[in-house]
N, C-alpha and C positions, 0 to 999 in steps of 0.2 A: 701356209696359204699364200699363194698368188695373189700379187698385185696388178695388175691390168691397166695399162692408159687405155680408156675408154674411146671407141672408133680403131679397133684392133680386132680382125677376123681372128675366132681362139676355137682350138682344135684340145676335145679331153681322152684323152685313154682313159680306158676303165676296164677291169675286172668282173666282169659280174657275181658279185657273192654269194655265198651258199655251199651245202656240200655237195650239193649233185653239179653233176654236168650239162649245161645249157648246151645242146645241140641244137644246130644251127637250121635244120628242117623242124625239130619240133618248135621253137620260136614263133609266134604267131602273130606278137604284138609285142612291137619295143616304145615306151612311150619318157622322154629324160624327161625333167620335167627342172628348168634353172631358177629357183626363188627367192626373190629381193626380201632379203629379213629388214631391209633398212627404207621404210613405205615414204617416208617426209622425204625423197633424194628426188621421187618421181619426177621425170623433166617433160613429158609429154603425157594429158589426159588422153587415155585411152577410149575414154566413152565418147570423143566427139567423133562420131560415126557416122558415116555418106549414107549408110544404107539404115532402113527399118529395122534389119535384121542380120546380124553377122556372126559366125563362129567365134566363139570366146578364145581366151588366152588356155585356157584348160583343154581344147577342143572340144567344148559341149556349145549347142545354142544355148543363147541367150537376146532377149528382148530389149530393146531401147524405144519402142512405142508398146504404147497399152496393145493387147491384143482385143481381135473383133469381138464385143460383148462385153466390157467389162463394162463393171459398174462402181464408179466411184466410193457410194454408201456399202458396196458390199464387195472388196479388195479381192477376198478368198474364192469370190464364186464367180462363174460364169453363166450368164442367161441359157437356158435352153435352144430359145432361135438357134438355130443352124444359118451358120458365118456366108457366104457368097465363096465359091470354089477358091475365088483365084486371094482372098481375102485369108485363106486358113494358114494358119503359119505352126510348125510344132513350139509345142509350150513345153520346156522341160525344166526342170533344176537338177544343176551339177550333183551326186551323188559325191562330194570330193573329200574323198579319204586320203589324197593325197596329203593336203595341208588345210585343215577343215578351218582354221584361222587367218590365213592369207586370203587379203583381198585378193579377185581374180586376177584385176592387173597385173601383180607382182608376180604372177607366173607365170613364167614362158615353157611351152613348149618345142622344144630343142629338137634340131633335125639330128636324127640316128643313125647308128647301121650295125649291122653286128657283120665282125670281121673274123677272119680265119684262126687268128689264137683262139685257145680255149677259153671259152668263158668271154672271149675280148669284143668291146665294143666300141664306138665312137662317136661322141657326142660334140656337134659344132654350135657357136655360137656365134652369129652372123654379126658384124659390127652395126650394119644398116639396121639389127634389131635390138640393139643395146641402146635402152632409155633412160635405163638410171643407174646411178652410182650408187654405192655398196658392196656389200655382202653377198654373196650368191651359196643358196644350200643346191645342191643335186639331189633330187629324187629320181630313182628310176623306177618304171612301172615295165614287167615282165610277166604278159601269160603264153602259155605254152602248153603245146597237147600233152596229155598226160592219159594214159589208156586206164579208165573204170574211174575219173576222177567227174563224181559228180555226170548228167544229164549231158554237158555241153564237151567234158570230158575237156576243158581248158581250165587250166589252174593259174592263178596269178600270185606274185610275187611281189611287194614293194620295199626297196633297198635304199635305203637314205644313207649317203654318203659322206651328211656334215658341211660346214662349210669347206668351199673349192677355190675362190676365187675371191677380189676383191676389185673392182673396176674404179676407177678412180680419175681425175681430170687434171693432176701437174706429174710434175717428172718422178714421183715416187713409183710411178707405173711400169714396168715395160712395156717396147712397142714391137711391131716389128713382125716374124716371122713365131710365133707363140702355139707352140706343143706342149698341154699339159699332161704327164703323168699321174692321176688323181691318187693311187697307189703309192706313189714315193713322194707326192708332192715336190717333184721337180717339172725340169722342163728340159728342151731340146736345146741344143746352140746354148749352152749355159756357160759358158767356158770365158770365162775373164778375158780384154785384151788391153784393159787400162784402167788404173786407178787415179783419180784426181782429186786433191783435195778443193773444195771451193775456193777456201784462201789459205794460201802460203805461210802465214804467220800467224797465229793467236796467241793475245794479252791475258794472260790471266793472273789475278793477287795468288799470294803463297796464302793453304790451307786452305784453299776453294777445289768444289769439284767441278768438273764439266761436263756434262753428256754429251754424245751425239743430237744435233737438234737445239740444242743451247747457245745462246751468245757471250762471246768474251767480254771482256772488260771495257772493250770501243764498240761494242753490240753488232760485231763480226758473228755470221753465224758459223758454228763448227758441223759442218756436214762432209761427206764422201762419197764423190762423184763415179758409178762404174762403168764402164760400157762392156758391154756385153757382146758376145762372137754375133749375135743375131742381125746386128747393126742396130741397138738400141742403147739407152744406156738411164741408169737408174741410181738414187739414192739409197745408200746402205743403213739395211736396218736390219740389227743385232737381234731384234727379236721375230723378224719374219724376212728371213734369208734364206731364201732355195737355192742359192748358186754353191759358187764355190766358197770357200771359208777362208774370212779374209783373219792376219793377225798382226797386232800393233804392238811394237816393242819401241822403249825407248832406250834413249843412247847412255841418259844419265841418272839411274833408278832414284840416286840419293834424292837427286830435284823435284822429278816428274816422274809420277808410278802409272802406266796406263793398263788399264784392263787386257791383256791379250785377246778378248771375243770381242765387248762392247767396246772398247776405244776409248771408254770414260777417262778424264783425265784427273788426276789429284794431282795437286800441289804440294810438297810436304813444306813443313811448319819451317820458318827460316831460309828456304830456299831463296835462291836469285840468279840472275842471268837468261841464258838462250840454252834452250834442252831440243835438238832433234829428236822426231817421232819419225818409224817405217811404218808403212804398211805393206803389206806382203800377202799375197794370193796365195793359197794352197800347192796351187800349181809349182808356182814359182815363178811362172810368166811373166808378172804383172809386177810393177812396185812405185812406192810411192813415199816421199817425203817430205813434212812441214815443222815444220818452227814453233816452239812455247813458248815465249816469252815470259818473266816473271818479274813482275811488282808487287809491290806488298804493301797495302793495308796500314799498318799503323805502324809502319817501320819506320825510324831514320838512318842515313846514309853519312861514314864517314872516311874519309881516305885521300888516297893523291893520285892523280889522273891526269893522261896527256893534252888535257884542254884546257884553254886559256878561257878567262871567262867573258871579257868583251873582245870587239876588233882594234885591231892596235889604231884606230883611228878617233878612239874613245880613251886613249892612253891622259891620263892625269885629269880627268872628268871626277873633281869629288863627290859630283851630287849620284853620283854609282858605283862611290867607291871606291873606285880604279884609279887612285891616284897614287903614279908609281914615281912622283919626281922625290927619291931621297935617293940614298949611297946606297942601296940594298940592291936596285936596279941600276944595273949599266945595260947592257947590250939585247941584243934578239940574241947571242948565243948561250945568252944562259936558258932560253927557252929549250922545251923539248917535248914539241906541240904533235898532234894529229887533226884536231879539233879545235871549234872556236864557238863558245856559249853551249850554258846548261845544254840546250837538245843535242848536243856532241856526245853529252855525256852518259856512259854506260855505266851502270849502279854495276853492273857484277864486277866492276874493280874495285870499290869501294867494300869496304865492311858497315855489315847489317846489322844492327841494335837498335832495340828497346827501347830505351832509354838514355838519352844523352847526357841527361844533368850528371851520372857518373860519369864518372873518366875514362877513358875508353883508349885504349894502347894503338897506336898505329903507326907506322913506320915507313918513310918512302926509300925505294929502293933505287930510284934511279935518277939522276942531276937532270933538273928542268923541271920536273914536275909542280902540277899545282896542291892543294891542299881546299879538298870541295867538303862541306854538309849539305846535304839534302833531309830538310827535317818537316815531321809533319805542324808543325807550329814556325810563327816567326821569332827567329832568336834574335834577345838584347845583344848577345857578346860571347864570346867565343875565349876558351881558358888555358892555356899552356900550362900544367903546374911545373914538367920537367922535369917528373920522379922526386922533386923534394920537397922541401918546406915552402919555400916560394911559388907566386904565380907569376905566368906570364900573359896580356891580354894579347889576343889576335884580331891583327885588323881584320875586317871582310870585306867584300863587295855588298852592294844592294840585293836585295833577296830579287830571285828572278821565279817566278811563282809559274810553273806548269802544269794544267786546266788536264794533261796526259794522266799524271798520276798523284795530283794534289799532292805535292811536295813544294816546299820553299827551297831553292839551291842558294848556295853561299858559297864564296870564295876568298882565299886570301889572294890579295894584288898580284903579290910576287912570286913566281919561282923558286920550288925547293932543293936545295946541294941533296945527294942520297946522303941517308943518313946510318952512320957505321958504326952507331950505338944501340941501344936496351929501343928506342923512337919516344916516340912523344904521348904523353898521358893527356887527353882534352874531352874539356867537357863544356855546356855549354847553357847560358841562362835565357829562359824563353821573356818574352814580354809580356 
């Protein structure tokens, strides 16, 4: 079904069904008939009416003043007197076997035509006469000469279609140039010419899922922006898509598993770091790509990283730590920086555990480096055993706490030599 931004002139093909042949001289009366299933959306009363007496939404009259003679005590009946000429107006009620529960408002009748395909017809719906949002069913009403059928020798036919459309008032609509096929439920100009994702990056913890329509972890929403050949352009939705068929693959399955149709995203359990996702048009035409991000939940973080933990202007400040005046520091070239403070730092270089109070194996590979924890608790102290019987304690920096992914980050002061051994067993006691 079609989504519709509302105040969008909308053209329907249609088929007329049945197993005979609707010719186009026997045809006598084509009547669509477009009906709001959804009555609370109504945006203009239709019964404030200029005149006494006006054609209904059905095309039957109907009354909006009492007619000449009624009588209050008696509803059903009318006086004998005879009305004054110019006073008589017909009195009729709808016979409506169209939609015998629809109020009349919600039914519009549709300008038609029947066209040269077989069976083919065309039903318009005027933007200037779209009042309300919703759902739209299609009835069509079809009588036609028929030789020995009955006195009038006209036979009618009424073909419900089902829901067609859906008119609606933000960007999930299309605008624009709107041809619908009601038969294949597509449309004209349907042809992708850009994919855009809202936002470029989304946050999300490991073992969570995402849907289309949902917010990340920073209450980023995850949607997909299309535009359309028609000059319009619309929000993708997996479950009511008449375009082309978009499909999402990611770069790095082990991380992030994403649905190929819906786009939904998993996180798998231990994951970490930045996972590209494509999205890709059927065509081929079109593409598009954004970023996953992964934090995690009740994880801690532990390893060596290019980032130093304060500004060297903050160098031997005990009250954070960072106080590097021993023999252990000499120079800026034992650093081997990219970075400066926790937000420098990327967990996916770090190893991701559980558990810290075990001892946890970790190794640096490269002269300069720091030695970070990022933990979900604040830690007393930090434990070198060194693979043997002995411990060793670790100084750290002052916990620098980020509100991003509620983690406490820690550091040691100093710069680590790579290290060309089994690495270091640490673990570490909470307060």
């Amino acid at each position: 079904m079609q989504k519709i931004r509302i105040g969008n002139d909308v053209r329907l093909n249609i088929t007329l069904k049945g197993s005979r042949v609707y010719n186009q001289s026997s045809i006598k009366q084509l009547r669509c008939y477009l009906i709001n299933t959804e009555y609370e959306n109504l945006k203009t009363d239709f019964h404030e009416c200029k005149n006494e007496y006006v054609l209904h939404r059905c095309g039957c009259p109907t009354y909006h003043v009492m007619p000449f003679g009624y009588h209050p005590r008696r509803p059903m009946q009318l006086f004998d007197k005879p009305a004054p000429i110019d006073h008589k107006k017909p009195f009729m009620e709808c016979d409506n076997f169209i939609a015998p529960n629809v109020p009349g408002e919600c039914m519009y009748l549709a300008p038609s035509k029947v066209t040269s395909k077989e069976n083919g017809a065309i039903v318009y719906f005027p933007a200037r006469d779209q009042r309300m949002l919703g759902i739209y069913r299609l009835v069509v009403c079809v009588v036609i000469f028929e030789p020995g059928w009955g006195k009038t020798e006209l036979r009618t036919y009424t073909i419900d279609y089902g829901s067609v459309l859906e008119l609606v008032d933000n960007e999930e609509g299309v605008s624009g140039d709107i041809t619908i096929d009601v038969d294949t439920d597509s449309t004209k100009y349907n042809k992708i010419l850009k994919i855009e994702p809202i936002n470029d990056t989304l946050t999300c913890v490991d073992g969570s899922i995402t849907k289309l329509g949902d917010n990340d972890y920073y209450s980023r929403p995850y949607n997909i922006r299309v535009y359309l050949e028609n000059g319009s352009f619309v929000l993708y939705d997996p479950d009511n898509w008449p375009y082309e068929k978009l499909t999402f693959t990611s770069r790095t399955e082990k991380a992030v598993t994403v649905d190929a149709n819906t786009g939904t995203i998993k996180i798998n359990a231990l994951a970490s770091g930045t996972c590209p996702v494509t999205i890709t048009s059927a065509s081929g035409n079109a593409t598009a790509t954004f970023n996953v991000e992964i934090y995690g939940g009740d994880y801690n973080y532990i390893g060596f990283a290019p980032v130093r933990p304060f500004p060297k202007s903050d160098e031997d400040d005990s009250s954070i730590g960072f106080d590097r005046d021993d023999d252990s520091y000499e120079s800026d070239s034992q650093e081997n920086i990219t970075g400066v403070g926790a937000d420098e730092l990327d967990l996916s270089d770090l190893e991701k555990v559980k558990d810290l109070t075990i001892p946890v194996n970790v190794k640096n590979t490269t002269d300069g480096y720091y030695l970070w924890i990022a933990s979900t608790k604040p830690i007393a102290m930090a434990i070198d055993t060194n693979g043997e019987s002995y411990a060793t304690s670790i100084p750290l920096t002052a916990a620098q706490f980020s509100s991003r992914d509620n983690l406490y980050y820690y550091a040691c002061p100093n710069p680590v030599k790579a290290d060309t051994t089994f690495g270091s067993y640490i673990y570490v006691k909470f307060k």
